[in-house]
C-alpha positions as protocol buffer text, in pm:
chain_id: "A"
residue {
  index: 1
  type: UNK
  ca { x: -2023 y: 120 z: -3688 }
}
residue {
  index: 2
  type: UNK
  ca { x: -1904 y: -73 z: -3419 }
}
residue {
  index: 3
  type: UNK
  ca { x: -1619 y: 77 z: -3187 }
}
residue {
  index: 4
  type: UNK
  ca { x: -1316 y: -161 z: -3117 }
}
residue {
  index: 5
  type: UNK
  ca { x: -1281 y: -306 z: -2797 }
}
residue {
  index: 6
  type: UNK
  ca { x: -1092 y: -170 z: -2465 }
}
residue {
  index: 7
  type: UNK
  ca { x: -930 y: -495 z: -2426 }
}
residue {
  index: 8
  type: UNK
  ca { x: -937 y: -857 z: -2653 }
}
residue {
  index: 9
  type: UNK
  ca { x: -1212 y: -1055 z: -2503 }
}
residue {
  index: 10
  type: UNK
  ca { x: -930 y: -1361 z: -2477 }
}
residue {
  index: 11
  type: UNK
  ca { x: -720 y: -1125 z: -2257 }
}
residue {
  index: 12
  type: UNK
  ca { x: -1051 y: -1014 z: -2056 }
}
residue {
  index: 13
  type: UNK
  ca { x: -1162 y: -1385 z: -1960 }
}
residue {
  index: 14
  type: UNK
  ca { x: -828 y: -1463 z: -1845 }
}
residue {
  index: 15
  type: UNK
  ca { x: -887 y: -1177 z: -1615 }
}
residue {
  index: 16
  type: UNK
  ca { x: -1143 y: -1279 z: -1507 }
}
residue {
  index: 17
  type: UNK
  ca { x: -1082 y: -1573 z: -1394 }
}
residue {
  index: 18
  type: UNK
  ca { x: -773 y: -1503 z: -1236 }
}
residue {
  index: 19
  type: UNK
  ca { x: -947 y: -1257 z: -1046 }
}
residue {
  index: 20
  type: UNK
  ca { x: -1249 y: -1513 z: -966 }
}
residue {
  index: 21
  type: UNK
  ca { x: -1021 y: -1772 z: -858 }
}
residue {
  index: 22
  type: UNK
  ca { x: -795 y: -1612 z: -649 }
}
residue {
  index: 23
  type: UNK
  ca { x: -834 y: -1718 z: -212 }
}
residue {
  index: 24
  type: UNK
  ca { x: -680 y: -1396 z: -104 }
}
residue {
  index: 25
  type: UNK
  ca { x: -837 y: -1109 z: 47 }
}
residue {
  index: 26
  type: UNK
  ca { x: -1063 y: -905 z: -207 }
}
residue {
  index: 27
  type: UNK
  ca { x: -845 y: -572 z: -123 }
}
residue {
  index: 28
  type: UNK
  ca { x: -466 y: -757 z: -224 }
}
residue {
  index: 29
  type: UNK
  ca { x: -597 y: -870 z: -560 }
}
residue {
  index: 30
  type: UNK
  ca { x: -449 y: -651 z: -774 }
}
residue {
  index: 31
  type: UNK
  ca { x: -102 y: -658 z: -902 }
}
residue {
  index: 32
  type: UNK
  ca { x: 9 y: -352 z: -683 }
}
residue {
  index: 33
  type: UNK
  ca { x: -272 y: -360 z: -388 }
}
residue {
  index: 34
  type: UNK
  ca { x: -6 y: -490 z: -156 }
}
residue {
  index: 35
  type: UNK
  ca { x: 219 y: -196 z: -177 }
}
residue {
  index: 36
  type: UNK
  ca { x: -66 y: 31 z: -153 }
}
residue {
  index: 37
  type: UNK
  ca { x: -237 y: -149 z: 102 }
}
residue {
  index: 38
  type: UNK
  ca { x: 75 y: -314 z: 279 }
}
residue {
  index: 39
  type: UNK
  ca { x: 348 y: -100 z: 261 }
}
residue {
  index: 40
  type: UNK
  ca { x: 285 y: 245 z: 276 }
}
residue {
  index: 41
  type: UNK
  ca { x: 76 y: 237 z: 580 }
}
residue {
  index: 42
  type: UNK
  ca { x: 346 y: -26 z: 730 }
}
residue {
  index: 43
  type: UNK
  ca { x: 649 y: 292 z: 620 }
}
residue {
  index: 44
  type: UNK
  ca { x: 451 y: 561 z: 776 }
}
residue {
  index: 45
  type: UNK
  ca { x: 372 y: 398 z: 1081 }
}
residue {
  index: 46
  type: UNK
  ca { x: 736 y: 311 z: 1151 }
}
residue {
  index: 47
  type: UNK
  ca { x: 859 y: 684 z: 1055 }
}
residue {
  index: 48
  type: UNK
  ca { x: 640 y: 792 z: 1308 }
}
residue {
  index: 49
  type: UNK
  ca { x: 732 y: 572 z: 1577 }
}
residue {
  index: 50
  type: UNK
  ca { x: 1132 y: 677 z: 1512 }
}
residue {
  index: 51
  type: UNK
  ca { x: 998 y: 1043 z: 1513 }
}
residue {
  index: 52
  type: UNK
  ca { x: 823 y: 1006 z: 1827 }
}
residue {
  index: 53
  type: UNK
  ca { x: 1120 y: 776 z: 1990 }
}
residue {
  index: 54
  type: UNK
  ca { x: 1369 y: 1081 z: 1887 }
}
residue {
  index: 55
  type: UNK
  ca { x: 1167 y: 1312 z: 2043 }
}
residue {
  index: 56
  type: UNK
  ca { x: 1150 y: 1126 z: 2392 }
}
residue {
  index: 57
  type: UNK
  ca { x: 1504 y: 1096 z: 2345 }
}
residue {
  index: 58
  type: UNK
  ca { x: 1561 y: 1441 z: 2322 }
}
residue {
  index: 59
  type: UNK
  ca { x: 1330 y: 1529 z: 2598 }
}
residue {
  index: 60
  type: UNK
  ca { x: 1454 y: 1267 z: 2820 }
}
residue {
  index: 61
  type: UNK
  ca { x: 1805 y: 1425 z: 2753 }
}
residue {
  index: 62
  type: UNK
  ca { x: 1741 y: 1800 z: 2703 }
}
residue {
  index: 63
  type: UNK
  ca { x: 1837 y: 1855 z: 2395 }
}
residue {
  index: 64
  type: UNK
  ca { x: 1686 y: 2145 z: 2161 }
}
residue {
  index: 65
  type: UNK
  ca { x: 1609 y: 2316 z: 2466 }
}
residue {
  index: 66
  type: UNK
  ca { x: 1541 y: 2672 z: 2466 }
}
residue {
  index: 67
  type: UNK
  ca { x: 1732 y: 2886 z: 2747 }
}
């Protein structure tokens, strides 16, 4: 008894040899790599950077001082 197959050997090859063929870096292969890999590091870099800008801004201006 032979179990069926995960994926049609067709679809698999084509895989393949997208994934063979492809010049880009090994880590941006995938169909969503670049938002993984990319993007979120890129969003939560620049959130921190406004955080840290409003927060020398309200330093620099005294505001949310305690008396």
């Amino acid at each position: 008894m032979t179990e069926a197959p995960f994926l049609p050997r067709e679809r698999l090859f084509k895989q393949q040899q997208y994934f063979q063929n492809l010049t880009k870096h090994t880590y941006l292969k995938g169909r969503y790599d670049v938002v993984t890999s990319v993007a979120i590091p890129l969003a939560l870099a620049a959130s921190s950077l406004f955080m840290i800008g409003c927060g020398v801004y309200n330093m620099s201006h005294g505001i949310g001082k305690k008396e």
